[in-house]
N, C-alpha and C positions, 0 to 999 in steps of 0.2 A: 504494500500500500504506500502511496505518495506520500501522506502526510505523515505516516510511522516515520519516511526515512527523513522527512525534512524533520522532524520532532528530534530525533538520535542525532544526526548533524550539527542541531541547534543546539544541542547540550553540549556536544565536543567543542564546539565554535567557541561560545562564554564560557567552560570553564577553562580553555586556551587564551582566554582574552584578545580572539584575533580580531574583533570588534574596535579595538583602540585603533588601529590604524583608519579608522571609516570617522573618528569624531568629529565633526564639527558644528557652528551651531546653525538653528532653523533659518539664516537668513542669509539668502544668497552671496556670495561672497563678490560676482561679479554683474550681481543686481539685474537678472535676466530671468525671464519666463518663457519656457521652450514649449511650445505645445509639437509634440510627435505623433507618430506614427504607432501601434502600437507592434506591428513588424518585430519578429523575434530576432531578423538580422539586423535591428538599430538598437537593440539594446546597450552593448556597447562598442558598437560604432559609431554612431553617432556622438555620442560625447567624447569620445576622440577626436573622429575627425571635426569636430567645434571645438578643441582644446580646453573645454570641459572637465574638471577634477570635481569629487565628489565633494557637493559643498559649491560649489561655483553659482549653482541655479537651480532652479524649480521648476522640473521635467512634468507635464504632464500628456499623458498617455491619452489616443483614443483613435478609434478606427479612422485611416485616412490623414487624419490631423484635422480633421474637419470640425469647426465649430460653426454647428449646423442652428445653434439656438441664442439667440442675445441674452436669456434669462434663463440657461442652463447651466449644467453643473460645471463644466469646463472656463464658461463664461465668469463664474463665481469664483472658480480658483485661480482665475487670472486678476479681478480685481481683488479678491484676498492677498497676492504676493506683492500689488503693486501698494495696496492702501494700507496693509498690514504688516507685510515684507519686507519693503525698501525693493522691491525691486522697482526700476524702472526703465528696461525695455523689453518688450516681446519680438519672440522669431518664432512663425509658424515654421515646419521643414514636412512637408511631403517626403516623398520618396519615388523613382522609377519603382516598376512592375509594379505598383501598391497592387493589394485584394480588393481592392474596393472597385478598382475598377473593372474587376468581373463580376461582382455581385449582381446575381438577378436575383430581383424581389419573389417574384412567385417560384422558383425555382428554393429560396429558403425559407419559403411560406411555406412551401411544401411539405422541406425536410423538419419543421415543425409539425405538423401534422403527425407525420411517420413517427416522431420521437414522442408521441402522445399529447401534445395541445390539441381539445377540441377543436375542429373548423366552427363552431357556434363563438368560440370565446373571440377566434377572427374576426368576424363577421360582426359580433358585437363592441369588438372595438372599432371596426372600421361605420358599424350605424352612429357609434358614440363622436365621430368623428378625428378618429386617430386612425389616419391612413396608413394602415404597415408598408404599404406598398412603395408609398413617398418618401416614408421614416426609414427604410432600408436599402432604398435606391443608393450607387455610388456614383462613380462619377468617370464621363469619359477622359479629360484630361490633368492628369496632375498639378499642373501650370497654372493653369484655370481654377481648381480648385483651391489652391494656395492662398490665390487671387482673393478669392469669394472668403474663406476664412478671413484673411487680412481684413476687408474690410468690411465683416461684422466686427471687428476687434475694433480697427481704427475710427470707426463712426458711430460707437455705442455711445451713448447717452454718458455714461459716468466713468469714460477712460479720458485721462485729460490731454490733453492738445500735446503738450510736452513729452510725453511716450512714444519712441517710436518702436512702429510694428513693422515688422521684415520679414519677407516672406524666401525661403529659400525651399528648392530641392535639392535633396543629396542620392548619391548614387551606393544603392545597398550594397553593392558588390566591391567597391572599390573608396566612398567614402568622398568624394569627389563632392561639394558643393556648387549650385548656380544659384545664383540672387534671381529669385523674381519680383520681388518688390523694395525696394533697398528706403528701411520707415526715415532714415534722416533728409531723403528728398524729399519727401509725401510730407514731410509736416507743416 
């Protein structure tokens, strides 16, 4: 079982105290808010290839890097880092081949079905109006989508003019970034 052997690891880990070398404290040390990919090859690539040390900044994870909502939870932890944090500047980073941009909606509508969600419970979110179909679509180009993150970040209501948001793709295989939105022009 997973969690036996993460449990037994965790124990040798603290009482080896190999934890001290990771201490630092809650606030980013180079006042930055990364929203990523959740891509199991940017794990740690990505903070590499951004010269990122643990402690530098405040990684938040989610399918695509998309911040699909202005009053969702991604949204909330970016103005928590900046108002509560010290941080102040955000970098969305896409990524080449993302998953997202093979997602078809009815296709893991589906695979929902198969894994035991009622079709009624679909069907009643989608009368309730909560489109899974919209809420799970991805997207065809990463560029673009960058894009579109960037500026739900840079045109929210309560992100201040002085923050800048920069939108980059990095290359999963090789670590390679491109600027698509560079926030110290845009401001």
């Amino acid at each position: 079982m997973l969690l036996d052997e993460m449990i037994e690891y965790n124990k040798n880990f603290v009482e080896n105290k190999e934890y001290v070398k990771y201490q630092t404290s809650k606030l980013p040390n180079k006042k930055l808010v990364v929203v990523s990919c959740m891509d199991t090859r940017l794990t740690e690539l990505l903070p590499k290839a951004m010269n990122l040390r643990n402690g530098d900044a405040k990684i938040l994870k989610t399918a695509g890097a998309v911040v699909s909502h202005p009053f969702g939870s991604i949204m909330r932890s970016i103005l928590v880092a900046i108002y509560e944090l010290n941080a102040q500047e955000v970098c969305v980073v896409g990524h080449h081949d993302c998953g997202m941009t093979h997602v078809n909606p009815a296709a893991t509508t589906q695979k929902m079905i198969e894994r035991g969600i009622p079709e009624q419970t679909i069907e009643t979110l989608d009368y309730a109006g909560i489109r899974i179909k919209d809420w799970l679509r991805g997207f065809d180009s990463v560029s673009e989508s960058v894009r579109q993150s960037v500026e739900v970040i840079r045109n929210h209501p309560l992100i201040p003019k002085d923050v800048p948001v920069h939108g980059l793709v990095i290359n999963p295989e090789t670590g390679a970034l491109d600027i698509i939105e560079n926030g110290y022009i845009n401001q």
